[in-house]
N, C-alpha and C positions, 0 to 999 in steps of 0.2 A: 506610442508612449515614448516619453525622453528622460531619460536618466540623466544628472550630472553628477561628475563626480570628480574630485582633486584630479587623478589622474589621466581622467577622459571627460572634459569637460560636456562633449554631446553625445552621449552612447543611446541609439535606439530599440528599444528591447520592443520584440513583436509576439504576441499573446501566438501559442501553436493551436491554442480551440479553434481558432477563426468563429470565435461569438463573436456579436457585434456589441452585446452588454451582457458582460459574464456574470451568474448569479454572485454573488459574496456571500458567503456562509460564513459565522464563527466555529473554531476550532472548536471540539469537544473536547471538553476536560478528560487526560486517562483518568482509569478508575484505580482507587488509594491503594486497590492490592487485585492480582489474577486469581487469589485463591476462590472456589466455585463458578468459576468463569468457563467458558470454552472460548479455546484461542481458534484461530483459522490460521495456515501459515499456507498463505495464498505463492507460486510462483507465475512469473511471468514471460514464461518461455523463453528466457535467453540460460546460456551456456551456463551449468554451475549453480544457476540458482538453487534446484534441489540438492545440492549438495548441504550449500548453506543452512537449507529449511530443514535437513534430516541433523545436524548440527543442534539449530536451536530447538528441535521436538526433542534431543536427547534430554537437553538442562531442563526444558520444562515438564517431560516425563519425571524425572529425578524429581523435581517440586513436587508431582504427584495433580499438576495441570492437564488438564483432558483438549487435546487438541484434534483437529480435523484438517485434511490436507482438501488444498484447491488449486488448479492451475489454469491459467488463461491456456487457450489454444497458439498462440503466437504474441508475441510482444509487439506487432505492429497494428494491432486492432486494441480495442476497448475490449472489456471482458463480458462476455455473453450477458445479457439480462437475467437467464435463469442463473447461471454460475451466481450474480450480485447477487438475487432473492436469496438463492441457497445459505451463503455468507448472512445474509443477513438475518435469516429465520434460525440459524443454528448457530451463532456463533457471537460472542459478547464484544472482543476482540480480533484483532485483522495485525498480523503482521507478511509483510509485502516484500518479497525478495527483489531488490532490485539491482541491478549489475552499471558500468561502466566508471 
């Protein structure tokens, strides 16, 4: 794919799936409020992320928001299949720590 753009007239941006035809999904709408929701506050194995994640469980403990903690095993892999199912049988919302 070619991007142009004022300052760089040919910049080539290369997809890192390596699909050859990526699905397109639309965005899901957030929901208008967390209240009765379970949050997931997924990390992703780099440095600090749980720090972040015990951070935002505190403010939304305080809301009185029921959350569940998940973490990939390393940030250089996709995250397990059972770990996604889990997330997704329990949990309404996904907030994703990610670093760099």
């Amino acid at each position: 794919m070619t991007a142009t753009t004022a300052a760089n007239p040919a910049t080539i941006l290369h997809d890192p799936t390596s699909e050859l035809a990526p699905e397109t999904r639309p965005r899901l709408a957030p929901p208008p409020s967390l209240e009765g929701r379970i949050v997931a506050l997924q990390g992703i194995g780099k440095l600090r992320s749980d720090e972040f994640l015990d951070h935002v469980k505190v403010r939304l403990d305080a809301l009185g928001i029921e959350t569940i903690r998940t973490d990939k095993p390393t940030n250089a892999r996709r995250a397990p299949t059972g770990l996604l199912q889990r997330i997704a049988t329990e949990a309404d919302v996904v907030v994703q720590a990610l670093a760099d």
